[in-house]
C-alpha atoms as an extended CHARMM CRD file, in Angstrom:
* protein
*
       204  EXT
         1         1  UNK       CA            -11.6830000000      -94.5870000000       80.0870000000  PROA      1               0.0000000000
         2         2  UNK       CA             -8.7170000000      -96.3550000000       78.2560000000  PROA      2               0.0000000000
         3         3  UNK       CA             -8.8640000000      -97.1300000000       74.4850000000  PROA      3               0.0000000000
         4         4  UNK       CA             -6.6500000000      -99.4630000000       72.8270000000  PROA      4               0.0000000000
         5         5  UNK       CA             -6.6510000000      -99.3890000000       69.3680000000  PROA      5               0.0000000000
         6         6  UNK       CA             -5.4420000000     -102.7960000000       67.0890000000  PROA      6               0.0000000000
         7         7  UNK       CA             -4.5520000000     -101.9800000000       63.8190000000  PROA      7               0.0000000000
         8         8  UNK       CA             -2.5720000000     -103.8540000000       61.0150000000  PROA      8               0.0000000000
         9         9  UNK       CA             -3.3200000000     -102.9580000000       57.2880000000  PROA      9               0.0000000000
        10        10  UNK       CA             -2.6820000000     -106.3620000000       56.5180000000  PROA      10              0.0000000000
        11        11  UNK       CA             -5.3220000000     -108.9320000000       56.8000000000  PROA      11              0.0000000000
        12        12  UNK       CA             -4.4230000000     -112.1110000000       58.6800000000  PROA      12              0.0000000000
        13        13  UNK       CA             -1.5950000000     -111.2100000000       61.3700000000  PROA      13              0.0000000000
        14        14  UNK       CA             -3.8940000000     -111.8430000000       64.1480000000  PROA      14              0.0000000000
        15        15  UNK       CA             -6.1810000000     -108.6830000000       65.2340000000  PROA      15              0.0000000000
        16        16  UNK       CA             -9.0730000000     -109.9140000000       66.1420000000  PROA      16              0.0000000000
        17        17  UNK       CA             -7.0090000000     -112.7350000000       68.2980000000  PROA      17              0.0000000000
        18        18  UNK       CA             -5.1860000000     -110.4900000000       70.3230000000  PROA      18              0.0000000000
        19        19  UNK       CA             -8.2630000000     -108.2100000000       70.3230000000  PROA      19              0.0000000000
        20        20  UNK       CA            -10.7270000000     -110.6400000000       71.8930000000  PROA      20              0.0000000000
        21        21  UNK       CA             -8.2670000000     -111.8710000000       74.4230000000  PROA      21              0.0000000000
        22        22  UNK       CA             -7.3850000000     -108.0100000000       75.6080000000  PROA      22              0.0000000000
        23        23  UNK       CA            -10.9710000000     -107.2200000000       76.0380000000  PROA      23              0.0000000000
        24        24  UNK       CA            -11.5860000000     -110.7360000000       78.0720000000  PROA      24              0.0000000000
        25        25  UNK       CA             -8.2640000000     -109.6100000000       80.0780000000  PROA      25              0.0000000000
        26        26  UNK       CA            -10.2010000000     -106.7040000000       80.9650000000  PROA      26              0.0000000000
        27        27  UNK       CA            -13.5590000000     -107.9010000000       81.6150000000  PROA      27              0.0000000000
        28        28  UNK       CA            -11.7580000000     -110.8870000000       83.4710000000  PROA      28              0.0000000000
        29        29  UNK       CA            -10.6560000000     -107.5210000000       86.3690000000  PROA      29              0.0000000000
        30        30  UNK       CA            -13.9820000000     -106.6960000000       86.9700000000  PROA      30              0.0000000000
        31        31  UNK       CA            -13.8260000000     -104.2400000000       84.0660000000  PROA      31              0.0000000000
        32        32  UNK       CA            -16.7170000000     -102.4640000000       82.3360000000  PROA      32              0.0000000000
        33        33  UNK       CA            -15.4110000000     -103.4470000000       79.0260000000  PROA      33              0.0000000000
        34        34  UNK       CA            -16.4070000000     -102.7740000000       74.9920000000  PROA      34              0.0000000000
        35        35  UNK       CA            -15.3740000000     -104.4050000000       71.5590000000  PROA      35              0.0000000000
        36        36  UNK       CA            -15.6630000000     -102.3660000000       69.0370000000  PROA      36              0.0000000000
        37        37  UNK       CA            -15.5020000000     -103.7460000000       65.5380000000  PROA      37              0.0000000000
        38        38  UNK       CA            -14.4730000000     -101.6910000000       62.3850000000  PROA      38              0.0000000000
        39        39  UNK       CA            -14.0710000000     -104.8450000000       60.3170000000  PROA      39              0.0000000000
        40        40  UNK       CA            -16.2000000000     -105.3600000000       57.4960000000  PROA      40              0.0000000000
        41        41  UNK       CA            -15.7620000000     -108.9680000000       58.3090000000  PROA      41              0.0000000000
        42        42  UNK       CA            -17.2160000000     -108.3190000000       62.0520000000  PROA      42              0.0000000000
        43        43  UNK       CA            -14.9070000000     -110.5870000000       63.2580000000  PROA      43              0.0000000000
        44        44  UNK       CA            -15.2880000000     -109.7490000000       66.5270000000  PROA      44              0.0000000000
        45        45  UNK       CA            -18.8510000000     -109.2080000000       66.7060000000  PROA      45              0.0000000000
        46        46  UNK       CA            -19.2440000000     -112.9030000000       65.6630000000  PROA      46              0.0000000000
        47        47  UNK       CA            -17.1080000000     -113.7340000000       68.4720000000  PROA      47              0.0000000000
        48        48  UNK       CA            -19.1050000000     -111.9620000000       70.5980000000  PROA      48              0.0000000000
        49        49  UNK       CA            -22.4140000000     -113.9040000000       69.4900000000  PROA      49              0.0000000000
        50        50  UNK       CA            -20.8520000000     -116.8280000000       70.2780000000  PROA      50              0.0000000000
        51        51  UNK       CA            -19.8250000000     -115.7670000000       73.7540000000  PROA      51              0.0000000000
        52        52  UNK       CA            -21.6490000000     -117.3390000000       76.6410000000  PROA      52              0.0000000000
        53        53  UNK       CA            -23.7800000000     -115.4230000000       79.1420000000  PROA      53              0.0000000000
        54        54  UNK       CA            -21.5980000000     -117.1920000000       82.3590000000  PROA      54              0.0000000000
        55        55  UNK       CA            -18.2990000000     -115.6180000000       81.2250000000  PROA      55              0.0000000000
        56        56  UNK       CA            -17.1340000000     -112.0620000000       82.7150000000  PROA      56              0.0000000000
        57        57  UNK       CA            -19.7940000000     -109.5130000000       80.1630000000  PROA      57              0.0000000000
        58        58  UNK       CA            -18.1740000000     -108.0280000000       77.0140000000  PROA      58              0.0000000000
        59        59  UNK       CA            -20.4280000000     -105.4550000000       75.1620000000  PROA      59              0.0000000000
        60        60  UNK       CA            -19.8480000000     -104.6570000000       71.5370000000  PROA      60              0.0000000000
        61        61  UNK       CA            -19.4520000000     -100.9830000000       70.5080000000  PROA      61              0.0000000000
        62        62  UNK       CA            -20.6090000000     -100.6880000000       66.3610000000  PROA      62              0.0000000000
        63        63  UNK       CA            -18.6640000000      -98.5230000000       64.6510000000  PROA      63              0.0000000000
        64        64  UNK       CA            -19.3400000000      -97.7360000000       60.5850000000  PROA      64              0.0000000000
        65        65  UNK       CA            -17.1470000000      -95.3620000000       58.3230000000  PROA      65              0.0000000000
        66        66  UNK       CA            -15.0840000000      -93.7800000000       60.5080000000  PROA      66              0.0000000000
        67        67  UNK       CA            -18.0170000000      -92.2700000000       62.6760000000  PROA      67              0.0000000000
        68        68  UNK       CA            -17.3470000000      -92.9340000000       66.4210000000  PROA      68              0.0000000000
        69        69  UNK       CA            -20.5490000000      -92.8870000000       69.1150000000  PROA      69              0.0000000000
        70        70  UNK       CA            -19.4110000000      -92.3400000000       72.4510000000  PROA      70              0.0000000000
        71        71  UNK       CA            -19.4270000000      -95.5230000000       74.3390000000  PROA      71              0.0000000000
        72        72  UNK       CA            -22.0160000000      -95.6490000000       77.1760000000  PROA      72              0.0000000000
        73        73  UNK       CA            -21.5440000000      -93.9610000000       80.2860000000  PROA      73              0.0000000000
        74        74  UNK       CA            -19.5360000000      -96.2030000000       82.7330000000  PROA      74              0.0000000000
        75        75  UNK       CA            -17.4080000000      -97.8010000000       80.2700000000  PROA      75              0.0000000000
        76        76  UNK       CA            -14.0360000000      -97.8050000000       81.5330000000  PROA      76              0.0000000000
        77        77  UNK       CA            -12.1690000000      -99.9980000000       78.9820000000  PROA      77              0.0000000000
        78        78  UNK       CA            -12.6380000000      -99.9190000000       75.0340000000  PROA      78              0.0000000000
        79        79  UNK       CA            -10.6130000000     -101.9840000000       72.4720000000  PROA      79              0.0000000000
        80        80  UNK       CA            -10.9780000000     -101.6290000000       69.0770000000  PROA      80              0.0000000000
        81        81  UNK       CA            -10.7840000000     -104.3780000000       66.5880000000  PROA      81              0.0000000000
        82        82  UNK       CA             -9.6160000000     -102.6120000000       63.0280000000  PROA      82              0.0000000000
        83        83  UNK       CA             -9.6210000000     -104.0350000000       59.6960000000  PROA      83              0.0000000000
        84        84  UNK       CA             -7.2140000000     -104.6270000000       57.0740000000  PROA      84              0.0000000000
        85        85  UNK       CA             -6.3140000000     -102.0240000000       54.6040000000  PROA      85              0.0000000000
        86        86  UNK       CA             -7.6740000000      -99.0510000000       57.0230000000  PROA      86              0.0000000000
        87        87  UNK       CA             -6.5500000000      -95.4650000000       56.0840000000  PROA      87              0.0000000000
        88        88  UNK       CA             -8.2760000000      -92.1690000000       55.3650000000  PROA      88              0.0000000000
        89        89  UNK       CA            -11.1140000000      -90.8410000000       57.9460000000  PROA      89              0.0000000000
        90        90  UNK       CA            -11.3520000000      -94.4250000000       59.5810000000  PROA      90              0.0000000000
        91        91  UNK       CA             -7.7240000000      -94.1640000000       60.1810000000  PROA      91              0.0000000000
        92        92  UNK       CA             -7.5640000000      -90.7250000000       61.6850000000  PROA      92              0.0000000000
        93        93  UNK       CA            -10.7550000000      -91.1720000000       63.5860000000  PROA      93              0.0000000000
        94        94  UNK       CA             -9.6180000000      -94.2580000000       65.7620000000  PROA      94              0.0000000000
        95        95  UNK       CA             -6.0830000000      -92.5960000000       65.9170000000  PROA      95              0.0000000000
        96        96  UNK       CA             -7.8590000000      -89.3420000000       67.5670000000  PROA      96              0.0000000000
        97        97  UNK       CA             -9.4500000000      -91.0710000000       70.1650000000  PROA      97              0.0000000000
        98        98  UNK       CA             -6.7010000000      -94.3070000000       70.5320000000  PROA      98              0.0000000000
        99        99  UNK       CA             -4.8290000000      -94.2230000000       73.8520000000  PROA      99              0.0000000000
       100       100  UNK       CA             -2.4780000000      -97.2050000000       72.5020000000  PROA      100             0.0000000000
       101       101  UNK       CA             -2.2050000000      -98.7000000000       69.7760000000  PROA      101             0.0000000000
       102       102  UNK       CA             -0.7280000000     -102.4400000000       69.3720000000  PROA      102             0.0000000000
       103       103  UNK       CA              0.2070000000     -103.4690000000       66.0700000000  PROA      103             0.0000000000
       104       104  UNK       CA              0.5900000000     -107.2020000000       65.7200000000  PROA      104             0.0000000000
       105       105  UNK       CA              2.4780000000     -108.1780000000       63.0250000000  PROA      105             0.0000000000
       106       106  UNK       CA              4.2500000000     -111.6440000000       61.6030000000  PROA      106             0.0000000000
       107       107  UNK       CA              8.1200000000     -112.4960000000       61.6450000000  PROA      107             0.0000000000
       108       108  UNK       CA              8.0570000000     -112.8160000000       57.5520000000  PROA      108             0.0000000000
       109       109  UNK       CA              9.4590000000     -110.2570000000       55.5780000000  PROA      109             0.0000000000
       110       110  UNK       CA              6.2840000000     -110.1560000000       53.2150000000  PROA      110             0.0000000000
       111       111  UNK       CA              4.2980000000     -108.9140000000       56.7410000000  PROA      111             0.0000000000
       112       112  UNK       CA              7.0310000000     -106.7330000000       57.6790000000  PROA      112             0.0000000000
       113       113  UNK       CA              7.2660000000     -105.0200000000       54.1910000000  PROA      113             0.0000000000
       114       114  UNK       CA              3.3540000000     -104.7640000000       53.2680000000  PROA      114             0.0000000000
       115       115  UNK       CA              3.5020000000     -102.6580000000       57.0070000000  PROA      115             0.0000000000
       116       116  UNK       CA              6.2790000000     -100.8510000000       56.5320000000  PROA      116             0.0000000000
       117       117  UNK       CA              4.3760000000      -97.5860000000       55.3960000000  PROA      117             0.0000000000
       118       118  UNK       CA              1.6040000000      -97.7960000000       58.0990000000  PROA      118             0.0000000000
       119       119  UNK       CA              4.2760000000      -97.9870000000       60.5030000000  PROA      119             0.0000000000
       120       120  UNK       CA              6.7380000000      -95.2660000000       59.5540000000  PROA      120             0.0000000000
       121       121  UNK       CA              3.3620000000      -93.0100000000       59.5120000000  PROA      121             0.0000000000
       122       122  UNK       CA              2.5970000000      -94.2700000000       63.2060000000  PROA      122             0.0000000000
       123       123  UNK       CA              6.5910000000      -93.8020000000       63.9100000000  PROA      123             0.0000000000
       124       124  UNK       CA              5.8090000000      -90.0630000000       62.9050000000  PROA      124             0.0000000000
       125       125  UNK       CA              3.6120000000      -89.8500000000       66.0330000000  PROA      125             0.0000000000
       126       126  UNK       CA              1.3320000000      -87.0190000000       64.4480000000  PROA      126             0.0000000000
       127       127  UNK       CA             -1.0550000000      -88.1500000000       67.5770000000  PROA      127             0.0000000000
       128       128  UNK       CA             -0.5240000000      -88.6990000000       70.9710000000  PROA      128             0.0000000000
       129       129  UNK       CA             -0.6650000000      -92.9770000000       70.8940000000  PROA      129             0.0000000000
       130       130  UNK       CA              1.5670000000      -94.7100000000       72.8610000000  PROA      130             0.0000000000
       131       131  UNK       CA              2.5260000000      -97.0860000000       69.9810000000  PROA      131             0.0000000000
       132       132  UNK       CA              3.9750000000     -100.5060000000       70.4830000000  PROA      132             0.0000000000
       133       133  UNK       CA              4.3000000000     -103.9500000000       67.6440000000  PROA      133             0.0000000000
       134       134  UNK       CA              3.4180000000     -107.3920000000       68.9340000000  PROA      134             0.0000000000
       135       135  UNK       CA              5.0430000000     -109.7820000000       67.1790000000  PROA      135             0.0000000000
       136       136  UNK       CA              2.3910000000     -112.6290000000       66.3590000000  PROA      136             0.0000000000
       137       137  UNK       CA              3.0990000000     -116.3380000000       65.9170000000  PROA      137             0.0000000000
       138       138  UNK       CA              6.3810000000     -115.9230000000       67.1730000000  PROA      138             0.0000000000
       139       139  UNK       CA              8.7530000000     -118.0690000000       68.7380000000  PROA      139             0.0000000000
       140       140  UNK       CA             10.7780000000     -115.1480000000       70.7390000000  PROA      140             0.0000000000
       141       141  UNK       CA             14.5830000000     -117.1320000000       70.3990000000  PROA      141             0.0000000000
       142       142  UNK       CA             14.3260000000     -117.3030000000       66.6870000000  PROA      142             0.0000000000
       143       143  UNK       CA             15.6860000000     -115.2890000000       63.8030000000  PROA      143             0.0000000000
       144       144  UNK       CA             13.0750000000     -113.8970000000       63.0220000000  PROA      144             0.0000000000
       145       145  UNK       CA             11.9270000000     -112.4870000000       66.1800000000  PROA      145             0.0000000000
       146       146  UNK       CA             15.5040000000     -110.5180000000       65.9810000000  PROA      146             0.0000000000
       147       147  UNK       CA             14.7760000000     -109.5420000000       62.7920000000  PROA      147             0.0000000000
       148       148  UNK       CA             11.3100000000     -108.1320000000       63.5710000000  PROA      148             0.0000000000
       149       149  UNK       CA             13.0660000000     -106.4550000000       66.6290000000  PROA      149             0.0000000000
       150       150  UNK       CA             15.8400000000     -104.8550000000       64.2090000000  PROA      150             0.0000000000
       151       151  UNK       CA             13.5020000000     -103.7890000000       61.9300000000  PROA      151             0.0000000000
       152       152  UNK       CA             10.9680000000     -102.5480000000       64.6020000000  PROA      152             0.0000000000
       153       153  UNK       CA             13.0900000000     -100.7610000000       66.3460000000  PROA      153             0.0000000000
       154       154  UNK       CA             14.9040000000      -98.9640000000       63.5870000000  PROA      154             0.0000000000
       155       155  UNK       CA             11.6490000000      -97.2090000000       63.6690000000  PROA      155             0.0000000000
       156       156  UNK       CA             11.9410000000      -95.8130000000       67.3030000000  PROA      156             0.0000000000
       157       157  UNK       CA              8.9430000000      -98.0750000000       68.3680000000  PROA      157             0.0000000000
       158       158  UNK       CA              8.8490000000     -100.7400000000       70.8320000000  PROA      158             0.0000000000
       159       159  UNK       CA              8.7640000000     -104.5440000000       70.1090000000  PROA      159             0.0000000000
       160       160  UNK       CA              6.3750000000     -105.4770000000       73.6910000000  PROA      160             0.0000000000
       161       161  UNK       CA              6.6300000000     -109.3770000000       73.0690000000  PROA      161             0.0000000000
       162       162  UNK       CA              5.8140000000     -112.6180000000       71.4710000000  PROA      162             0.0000000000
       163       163  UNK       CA              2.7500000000     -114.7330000000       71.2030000000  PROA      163             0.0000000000
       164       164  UNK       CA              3.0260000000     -118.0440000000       70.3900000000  PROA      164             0.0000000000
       165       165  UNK       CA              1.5790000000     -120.2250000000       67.3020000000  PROA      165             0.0000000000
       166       166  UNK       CA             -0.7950000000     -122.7890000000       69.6530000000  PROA      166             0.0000000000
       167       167  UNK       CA             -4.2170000000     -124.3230000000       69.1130000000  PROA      167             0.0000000000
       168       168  UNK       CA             -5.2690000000     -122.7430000000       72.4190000000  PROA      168             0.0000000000
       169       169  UNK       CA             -6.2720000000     -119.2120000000       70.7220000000  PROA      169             0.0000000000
       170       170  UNK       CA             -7.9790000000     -120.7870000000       67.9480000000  PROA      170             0.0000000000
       171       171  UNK       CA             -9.6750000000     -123.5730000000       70.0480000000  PROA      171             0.0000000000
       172       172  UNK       CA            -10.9910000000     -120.6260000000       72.6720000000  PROA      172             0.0000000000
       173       173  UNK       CA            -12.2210000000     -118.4940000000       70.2940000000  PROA      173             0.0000000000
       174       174  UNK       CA            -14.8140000000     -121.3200000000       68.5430000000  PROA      174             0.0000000000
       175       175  UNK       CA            -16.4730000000     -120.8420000000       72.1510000000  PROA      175             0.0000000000
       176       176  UNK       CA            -15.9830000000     -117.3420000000       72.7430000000  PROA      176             0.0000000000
       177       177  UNK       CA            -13.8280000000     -117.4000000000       75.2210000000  PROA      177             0.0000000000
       178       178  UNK       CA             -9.9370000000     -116.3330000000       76.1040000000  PROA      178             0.0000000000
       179       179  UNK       CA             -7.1630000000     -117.3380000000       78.0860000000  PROA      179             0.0000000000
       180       180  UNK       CA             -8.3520000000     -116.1090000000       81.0790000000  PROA      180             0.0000000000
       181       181  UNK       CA            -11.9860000000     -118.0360000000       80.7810000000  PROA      181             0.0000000000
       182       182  UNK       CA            -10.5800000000     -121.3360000000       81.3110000000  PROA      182             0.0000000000
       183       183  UNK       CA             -8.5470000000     -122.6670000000       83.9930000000  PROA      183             0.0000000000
       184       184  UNK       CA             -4.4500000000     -121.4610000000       84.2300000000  PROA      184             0.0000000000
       185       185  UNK       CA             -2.9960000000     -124.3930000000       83.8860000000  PROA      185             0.0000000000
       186       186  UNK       CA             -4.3290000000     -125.0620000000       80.3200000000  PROA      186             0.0000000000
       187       187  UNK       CA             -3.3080000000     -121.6730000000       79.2620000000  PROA      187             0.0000000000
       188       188  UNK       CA             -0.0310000000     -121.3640000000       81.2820000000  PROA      188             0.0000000000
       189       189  UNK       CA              2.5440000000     -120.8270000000       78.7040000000  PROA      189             0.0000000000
       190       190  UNK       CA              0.4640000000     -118.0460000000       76.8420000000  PROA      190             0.0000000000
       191       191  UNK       CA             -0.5710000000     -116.4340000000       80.0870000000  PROA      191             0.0000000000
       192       192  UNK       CA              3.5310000000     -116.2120000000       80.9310000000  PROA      192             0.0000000000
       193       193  UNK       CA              3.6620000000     -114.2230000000       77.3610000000  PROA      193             0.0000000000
       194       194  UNK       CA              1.4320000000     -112.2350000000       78.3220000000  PROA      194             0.0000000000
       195       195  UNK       CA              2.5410000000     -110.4810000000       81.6990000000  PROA      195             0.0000000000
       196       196  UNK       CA              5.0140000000     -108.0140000000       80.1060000000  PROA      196             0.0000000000
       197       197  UNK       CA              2.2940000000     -106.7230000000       77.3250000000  PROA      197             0.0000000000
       198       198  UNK       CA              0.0800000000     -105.9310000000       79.7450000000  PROA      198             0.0000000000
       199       199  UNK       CA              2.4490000000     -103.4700000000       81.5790000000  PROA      199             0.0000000000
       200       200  UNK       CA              2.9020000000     -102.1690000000       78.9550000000  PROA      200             0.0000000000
       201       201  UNK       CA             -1.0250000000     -101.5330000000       77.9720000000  PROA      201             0.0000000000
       202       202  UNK       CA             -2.2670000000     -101.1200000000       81.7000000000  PROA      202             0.0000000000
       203       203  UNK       CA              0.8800000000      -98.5940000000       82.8020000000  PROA      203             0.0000000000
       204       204  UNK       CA             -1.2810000000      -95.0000000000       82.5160000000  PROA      204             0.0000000000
């Protein structure tokens, strides 16, 4: 079983985006695939609600305080939706058990600076995460992708790509649905931008 862990401490940068859109990657394989949500906000468990019964099956995994159930028995991909602001027990808990974790994080230097602390500790690799930033709302040939890059790699991590600012995430997700519910050629541009992340997560 593979666990992918999405963590920011700042609110906003795009979690539960990239998090929905992961698990329907999964589920879209043939997967047997959980969302678990450890926001307060349940972002992704209202997503789920609103997910209909004809799309590839996405079960939610409820997670409270840090403590961690073990997901049924034929699960074989988990990805974990994490709020803002998490630290402490919640932190270490999802870290423990975290295969990879994908921080998505925003060009601006007000994103990059309120996450400069949770990523040095990450940098620190006091677990055994592969660890990887996804910058969010990006256009990859601007100055401020190279600045996220500078910045991200300064700390030894890897920058895996770029996901555009488009109306197709936001659009999707009022349905709950992804990119890979709806036909390729609506989605092409954002599938491309995906192709290199996924290496990334699916390599073992």
């Amino acid at each position: 079983m593979q666990v992918i862990a999405v963590m920011n401490p700042k609110g906003g940068v795009g979690k539960s985006t990239f998090s929905t859109n992961l698990a329907g990657y999964f589920a879209s394989q043939g997967h047997q695939v959980m969302l678990g949500d450890a926001d307060v906000q349940h972002s992704a468990r209202a997503w789920l609600a609103l997910r209909p019964a004809h799309l590839p099956k996405i079960a939610g995994w409820e997670m409270s305080d840090g403590h961690i159930v073990k997901p049924p028995k034929g699960t074989t991909h988990v990805v974990i939706d994490t709020p803002a602001g998490i630290k402490g027990n919640k932190l270490d808990a999802i870290l423990k058990i975290a295969d990879k974790v994908v921080v998505p994080l925003q060009a601006s230097m007000f994103d990059i600076l309120a996450t400069e602390d949770f990523l040095k500790k990450l940098a620190k690799r006091e677990y055994k995460n592969d660890i990887g930033v996804l910058g969010m709302r990006v256009n990859a040939r601007t100055k401020a992708a190279d600045q996220l890059a500078h910045y991200v790699t300064q700390l030894d991590l890897p920058v895996l790509g770029y996901l555009r600012d488009t109306q197709n995430y936001i659009q999707l997700a009022a349905h709950g649905a992804t990119l890979w519910d709806v036909a390729p050629s609506r989605v092409e541009k954002d599938l491309v931008q995906w192709e290199e992340l996924l290496q990334w997560i699916t390599k073992t």
